[in-house]
LUMTORLO-537334 format. One record per residue (C-alpha): residue number from 0; residue in three letters; chain; x, y, z. Coordinates in Angstrom, 1 decimal. Layout:
N
+-----+-----+-------+--------+--------+--------+
:   n : res : chain :      u :      v :      w :
+-----+-----+-------+--------+--------+--------+
: NUM : ALA :     A :      X :      Y :      Z :
...
+-----+-----+-------+--------+--------+--------+
! end
This chain:
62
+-----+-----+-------+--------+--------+--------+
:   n : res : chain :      u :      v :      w :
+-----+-----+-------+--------+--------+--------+
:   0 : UNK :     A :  -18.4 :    4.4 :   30.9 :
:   1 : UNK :     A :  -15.9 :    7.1 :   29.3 :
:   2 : UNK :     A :  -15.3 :    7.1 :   25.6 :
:   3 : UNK :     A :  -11.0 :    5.8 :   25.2 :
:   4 : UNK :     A :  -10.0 :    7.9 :   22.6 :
:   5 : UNK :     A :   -8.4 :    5.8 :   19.7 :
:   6 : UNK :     A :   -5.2 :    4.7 :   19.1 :
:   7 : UNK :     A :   -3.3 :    7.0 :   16.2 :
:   8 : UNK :     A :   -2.8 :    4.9 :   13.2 :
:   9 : UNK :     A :    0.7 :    3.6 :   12.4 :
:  10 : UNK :     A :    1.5 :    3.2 :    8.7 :
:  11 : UNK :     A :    5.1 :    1.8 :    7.7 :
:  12 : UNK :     A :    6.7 :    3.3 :    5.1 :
:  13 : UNK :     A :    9.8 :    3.0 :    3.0 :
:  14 : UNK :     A :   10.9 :    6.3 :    2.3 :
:  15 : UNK :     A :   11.9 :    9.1 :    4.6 :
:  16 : UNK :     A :    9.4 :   11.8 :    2.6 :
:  17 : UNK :     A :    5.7 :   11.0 :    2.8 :
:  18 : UNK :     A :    2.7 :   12.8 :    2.6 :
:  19 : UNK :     A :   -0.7 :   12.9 :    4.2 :
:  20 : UNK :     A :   -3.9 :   14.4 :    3.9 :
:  21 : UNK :     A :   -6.1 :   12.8 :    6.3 :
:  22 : UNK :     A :   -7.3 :   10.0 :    4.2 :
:  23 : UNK :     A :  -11.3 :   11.6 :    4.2 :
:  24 : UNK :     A :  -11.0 :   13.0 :    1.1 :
:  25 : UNK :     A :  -13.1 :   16.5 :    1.4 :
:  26 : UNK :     A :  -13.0 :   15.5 :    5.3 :
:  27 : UNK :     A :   -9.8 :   15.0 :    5.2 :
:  28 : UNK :     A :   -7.0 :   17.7 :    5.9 :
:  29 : UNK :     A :   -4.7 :   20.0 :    4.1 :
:  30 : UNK :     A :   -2.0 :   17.8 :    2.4 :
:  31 : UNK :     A :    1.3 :   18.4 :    4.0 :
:  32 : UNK :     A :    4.3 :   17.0 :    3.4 :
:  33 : UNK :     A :    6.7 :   15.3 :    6.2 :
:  34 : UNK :     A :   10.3 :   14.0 :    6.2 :
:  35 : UNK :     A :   11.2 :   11.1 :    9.6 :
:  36 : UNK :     A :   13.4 :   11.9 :   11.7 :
:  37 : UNK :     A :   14.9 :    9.4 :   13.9 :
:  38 : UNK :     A :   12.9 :    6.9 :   11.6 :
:  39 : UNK :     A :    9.4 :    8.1 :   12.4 :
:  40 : UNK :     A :    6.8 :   11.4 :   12.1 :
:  41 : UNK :     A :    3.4 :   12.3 :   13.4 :
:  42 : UNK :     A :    1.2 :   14.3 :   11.4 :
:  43 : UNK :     A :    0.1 :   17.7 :   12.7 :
:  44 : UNK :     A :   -3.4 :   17.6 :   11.6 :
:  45 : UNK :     A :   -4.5 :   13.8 :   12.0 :
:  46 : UNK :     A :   -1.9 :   11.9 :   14.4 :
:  47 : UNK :     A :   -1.7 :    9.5 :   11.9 :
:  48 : UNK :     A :    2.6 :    8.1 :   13.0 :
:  49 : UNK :     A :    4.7 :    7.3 :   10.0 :
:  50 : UNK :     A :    7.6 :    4.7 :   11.1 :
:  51 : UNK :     A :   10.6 :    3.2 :    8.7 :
:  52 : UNK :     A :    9.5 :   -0.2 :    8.0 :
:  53 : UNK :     A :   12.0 :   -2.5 :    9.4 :
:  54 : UNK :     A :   15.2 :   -3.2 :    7.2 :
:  55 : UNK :     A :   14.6 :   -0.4 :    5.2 :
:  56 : UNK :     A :   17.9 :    2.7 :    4.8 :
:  57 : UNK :     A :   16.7 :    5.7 :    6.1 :
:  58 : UNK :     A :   17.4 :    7.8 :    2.7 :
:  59 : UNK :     A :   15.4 :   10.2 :    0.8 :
:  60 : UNK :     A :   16.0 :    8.9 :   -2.5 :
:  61 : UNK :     A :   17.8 :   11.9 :   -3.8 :
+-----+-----+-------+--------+--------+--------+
! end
């Protein structure tokens, strides 16, 4: 039997700017800081997909 790799996790958001670090706190990743484009990014490090929650502007709040 082959190992499926798992699925990416998909947190909704409702800013434009977010930040991740892995969420494993020393086993995590260096923290970077993302901005969506098109209503969505994918972290470098982890996968880990950040969409525009539905009904939400796509603004940054500044």
């Amino acid at each position: 039997m082959t190992d499926v790799p798992a699925l990416p996790e998909i947190v909704e958001v409702e800013t434009i700017e977010v930040s991740c670090d892995g969420d494993g706190g020393a086993l995590g990743h260096p923290k970077v800081f993302l901005t969506l484009v098109d209503g969505e990014v994918k972290c470098p490090y982890c996968d880990k997909k950040f969409v525009l929650k539905a009904g939400v502007t796509a603004e940054s709040g500044h």
